[in-house]
Structure formats: structure tokens, C-alpha cells
N, C-alpha and C positions, 0 to 999 in steps of 0.2 A: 504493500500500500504506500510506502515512501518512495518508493520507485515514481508512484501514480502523480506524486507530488512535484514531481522533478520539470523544470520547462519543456514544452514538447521540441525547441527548438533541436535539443539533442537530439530524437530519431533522425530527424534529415540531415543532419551534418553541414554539410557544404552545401548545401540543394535548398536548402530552406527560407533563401534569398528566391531563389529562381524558380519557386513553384509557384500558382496562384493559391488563395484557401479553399476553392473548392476541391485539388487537387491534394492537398493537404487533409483535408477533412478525410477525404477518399482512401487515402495510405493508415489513419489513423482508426478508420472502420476494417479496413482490412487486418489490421491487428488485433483488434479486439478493442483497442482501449477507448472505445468511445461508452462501449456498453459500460451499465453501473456495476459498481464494484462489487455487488453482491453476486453477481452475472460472471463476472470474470474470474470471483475465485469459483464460482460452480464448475465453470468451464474447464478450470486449472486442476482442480480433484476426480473432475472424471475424465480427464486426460490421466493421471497419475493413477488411477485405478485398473487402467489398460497397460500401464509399465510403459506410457508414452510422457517423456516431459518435455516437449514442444519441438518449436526449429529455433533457432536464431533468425534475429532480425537485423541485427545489425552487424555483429563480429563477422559470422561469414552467414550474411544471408539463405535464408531455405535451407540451412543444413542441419541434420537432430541434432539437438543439444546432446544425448549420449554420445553419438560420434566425436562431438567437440572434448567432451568432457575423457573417454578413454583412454586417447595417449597421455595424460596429462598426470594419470592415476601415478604408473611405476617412478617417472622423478617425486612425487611428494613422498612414496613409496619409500624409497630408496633413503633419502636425506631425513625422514621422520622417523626409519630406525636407528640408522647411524646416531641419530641425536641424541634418541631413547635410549640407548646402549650408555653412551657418553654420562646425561643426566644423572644414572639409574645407577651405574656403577660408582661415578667422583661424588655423585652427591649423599650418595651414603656413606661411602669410605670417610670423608668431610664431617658428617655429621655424628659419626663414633668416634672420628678423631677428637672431636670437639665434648663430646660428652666424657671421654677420659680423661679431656685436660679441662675440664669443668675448671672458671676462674682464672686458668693460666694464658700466658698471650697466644698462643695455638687457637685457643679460642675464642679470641679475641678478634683476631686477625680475621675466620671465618666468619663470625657476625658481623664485621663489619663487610666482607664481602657480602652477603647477604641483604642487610641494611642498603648496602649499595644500589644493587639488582633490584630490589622491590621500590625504592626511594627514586632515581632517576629513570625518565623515561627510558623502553627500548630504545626508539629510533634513535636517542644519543649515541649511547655505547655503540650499537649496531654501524652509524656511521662513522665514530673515530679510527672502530675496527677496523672496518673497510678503507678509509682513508688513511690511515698511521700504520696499521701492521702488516700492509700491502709492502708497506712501502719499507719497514724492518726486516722483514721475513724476505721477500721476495715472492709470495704468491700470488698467483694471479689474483685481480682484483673481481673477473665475473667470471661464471661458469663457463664450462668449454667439458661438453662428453669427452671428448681427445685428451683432456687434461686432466688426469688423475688430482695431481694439488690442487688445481682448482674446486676441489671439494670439498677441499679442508675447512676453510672460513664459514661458508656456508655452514656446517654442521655444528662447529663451536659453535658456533652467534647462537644457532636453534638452540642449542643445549644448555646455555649460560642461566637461561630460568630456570629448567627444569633443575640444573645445580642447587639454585639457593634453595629450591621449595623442597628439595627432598632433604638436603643437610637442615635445614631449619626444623622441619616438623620430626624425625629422626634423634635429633639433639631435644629436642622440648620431648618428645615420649622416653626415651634413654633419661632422661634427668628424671622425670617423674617414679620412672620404676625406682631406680635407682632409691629414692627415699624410703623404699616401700617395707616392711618388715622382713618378707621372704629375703630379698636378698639383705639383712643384715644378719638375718638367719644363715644363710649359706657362707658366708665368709666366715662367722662365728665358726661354721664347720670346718675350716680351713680350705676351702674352694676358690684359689686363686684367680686374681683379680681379672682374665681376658677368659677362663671359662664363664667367671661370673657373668660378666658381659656378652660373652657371644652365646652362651647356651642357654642363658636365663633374660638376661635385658634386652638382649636383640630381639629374641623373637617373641616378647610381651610388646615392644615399642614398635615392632612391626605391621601390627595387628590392624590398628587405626590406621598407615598407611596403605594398606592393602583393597579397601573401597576405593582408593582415589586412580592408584594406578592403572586400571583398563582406559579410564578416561582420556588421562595423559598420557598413554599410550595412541588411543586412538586419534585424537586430537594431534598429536605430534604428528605421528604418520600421516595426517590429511595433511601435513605442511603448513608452514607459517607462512602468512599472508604476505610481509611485508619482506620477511627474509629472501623468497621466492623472487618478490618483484626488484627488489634491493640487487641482489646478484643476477637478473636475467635467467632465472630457471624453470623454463618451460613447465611447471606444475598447476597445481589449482589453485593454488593461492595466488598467482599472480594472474590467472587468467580471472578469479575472482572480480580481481583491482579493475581488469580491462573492462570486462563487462558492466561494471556500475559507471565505470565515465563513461562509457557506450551507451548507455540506456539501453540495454539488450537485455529486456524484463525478463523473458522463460530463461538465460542461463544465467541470469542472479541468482530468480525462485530454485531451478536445479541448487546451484552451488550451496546456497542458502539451506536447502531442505539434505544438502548431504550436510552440510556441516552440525546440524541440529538432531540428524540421526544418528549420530557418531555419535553425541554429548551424552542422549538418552542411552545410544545400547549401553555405554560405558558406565553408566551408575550403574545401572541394572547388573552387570557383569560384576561391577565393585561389591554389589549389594550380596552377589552371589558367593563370591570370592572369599567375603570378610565372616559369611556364615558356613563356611568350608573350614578358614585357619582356626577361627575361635569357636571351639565346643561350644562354650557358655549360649552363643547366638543360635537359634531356632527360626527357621522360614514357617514353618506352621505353629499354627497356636496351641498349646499345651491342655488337654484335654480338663476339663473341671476347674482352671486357676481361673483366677480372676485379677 
């Protein structure tokens, strides 16, 4: 519906000097978007009940938005694992380092990386990167299939939040156990200080992070929007960007409706996920409780 909001002068592009308005009108009935909005999204769900989400109108004319959207899958594919991997592994590793040196500057150093990453915008850091470490490193500054390194930046940049979010909520559940009796219990037994951790705080502090992870997995993997458009990498996230300056309504709505199906399966997964690790949690209701 914000789409609907947008000046019609985008559909025409360069044409919309040189047409007359009845001629206009006429392109603007042929899309749909004259009918009311109630008409249009009817129109838009019983196309999507057929497994049809439209053509394009503007990016490349008359052609399905599936076609469009297809090749675009395997690069977000590709760069949203790499990330995930990155994230998944430094941001934890990070967030135990940090809950062992609980108060010391090890831990220090990581909350302030952290503090960092949540505090100033992406698009900053995303462009110094790109601008300054291009130019330290020697890596290419935009993608290139032929070029191996050129994929390097790209995948840091994606991965730099998913870093702090995982050492941060990691480190805040690790401290919390940590106070907890059991383990004051356990070391009383003389249970050295990295089983205690790994065999008992790890995987209670684990638990709460284990609902979120399908999301940021899935999410990652559709590719970041800006990162995409940022390095020139053929994905959905940059074809995202093109289609809303385009006013190419059906392969927003597509983009838009894969992006919001990803968010939902991923709770639902997380939901499943965190009543698998933790006994205590039950998906059915317990017969007679109240």
C-alpha cells in the first residue's frame, strides 16, 4: 500500500513527459493500479494462491517475477552462510571469552565492540570498510564471481552484527548461570573451572539463544539488503533496492512477502528448536494442570 502512495510519475520513467493523460491513464488501468485497493490486494492473493506472483512492470517488463527473483537466490545463498558460519562461531567464542574474564579488560574491550555495532549506524562502519580496508588490505572493493577475495568484505560486513548479538546475549546468559547455586555446587565438588563452563554454563546459556537462531539464520541467508547493493552483488537484497526506486509493485510485494516468510518460519523453527534443547519446555498442554 506504500508502494500505492509513491508518484505515479515513477512507472513511466523517461516517457512520462511524452505521453498524453489519457494515454497514461490507459498504462495505469492496464496494471491494475487504478482499481481500489481492496480490488488489488484480492487480485494479488488469488494470484498467490495459484503459486503465480505476477510479471514485472518495470525492471524487465512482462517477465514472472519468479524468473526474476531465481538467479538471485544462490548469491544471497552463498554470502548468508558464509556470514552465519562467521557470526555463529566468533560471536560465541567472544562471548565465553568474555564471561570468563567477567570485569577484566578482555571484557571490556568486547563490550565495547559490541556497544559499538548496536550504537552507530551500519551504513557507517559498512562504508569506512569498504572505503579504508580496501585500500589497507588490498581487496577488491566490489564483487567479481572470478574473484575469490572479492568475497571476503562482503561476508565480514554481513557478519559484524550477527558478532555482537551473539557475544552479547551469550555473555549476559553465561553470567547469569554462573551466579546460580548449581554451579557453586559443582566447583565446591572440585569441577574445574572450563568443564564448569563448557559442560554446565554453556549449555544452560545456550538454551534462550537457540529460539532466535533459525531466524538469523534464515534472514542472513536471504542476504542483506544494503550489503548486496553496497558491493554490487547480484542477490535479493539489492534487487530488492532496484525494484522500490523502480516502482515495480509485484516484485517488491514478491520480495517483501519472501522476506516476511523467512521471519515467521524462523520463530516457529526457534519455537520448535528451544522445546527440543530444554526438557522443562512442553509444545502440548499438560493434561489436568492449570
Amino acid at each position: 500500500m506504500l508502494m500505492r502512495l509513491m508518484p505515479i510519475e515513477g512507472y513511466f520513467g523517461d516517457d512520462f513527459d511524452r505521453l498524453a493523460p489519457v494515454q497514461r491513464e490507459a498504462i495505469l488501468q492496464k496494471m491494475g493500479l487504478l482499481d481500489p485497493w481492496h480490488i488489488q490486494l484480492a487480485n494479488f492473493y488469488h494470484d498467490l494462491a495459484r503459486g503465480d506472483l505476477g510479471t514485472s512492470i518495470i525492471f524487465r517488463p512482462n517477465v514472472p517475477v519468479a524468473e526474476i527473483i531465481a538467479p538471485k537466490i544462490p548469491y544471497s545463498l552463498k554470502f548468508g552462510l558464509a556470514a552465519m558460519a562467521l557470526s555463529l562461531s566468533l560471536g560465541l567464542l567472544l562471548g565465553i571469552f568474555q564471561a570468563r574474564e567477567k570485569g577484566k579488560w578482555p571484557d571490556a574491550l568486547g563490550t565495547s565492540y559490541v556497544i559499538f555495532i548496536n550504537a552507530v549506524p551500519a551504513a557507517v562502519y559498512f562504508l569506512f570498510i569498504q572505503l579504508y580496508l580496501t585500500q589497507l588490505s588490498g581487496l577488491p572493493i566490489l564483487y567479481s564471481p572470478e574473484r575469490p577475495l572479492s568475497w571476503i568484505l562482503p561476508a565480514v560486513s554481513m557478519s559484524l552484527g550477527g558478532i555482537a548479538g551473539y557475544a552479547m546475549w551469550i555473555r549476559r546468559f553465561m553470567v547469569d548461570e554462573l551466579n546460580k547455586d548449581y554451579i557453586k555446587l559443582a566447583r565446591a565438588k572440585g569441577l574445574s573451572n572450563t568443564r564448569v563452563m563448557f559442560s554446565h554454563v554453556l549449555r544452560n546459556a545456550f538454551v534462550p539463544m537457540v529460539q532466535h537462531l533459525p531466524t538469523t539464520l534464515l534472514m542472513t541467508i536471504a542476504g542483506s539488503i544494503f550489503i548486496e547493493s553496497l558491493y554490487s552483488i547480484p542477490g535479493m537484497g539489492g534487487l530488492l533496492i532496484d525494484a522500490i526506486s523502480r516502482q515495480d509493485n509485484p516484485l517488491v510485494q514478491a520480495l517483501v512477502l519472501i522476506y516476511s516468510t523467512i521471519g515467521v518460519f524462523g520463530l516457529f523453527i526457534g519455537d520448535i528448536l528451544m522445546a527440543i534443547t530444554d526438557p522443562r519446555i512442553k509444545l502440548e498442554k499438560a493434561g489436568g494442570a492449570r
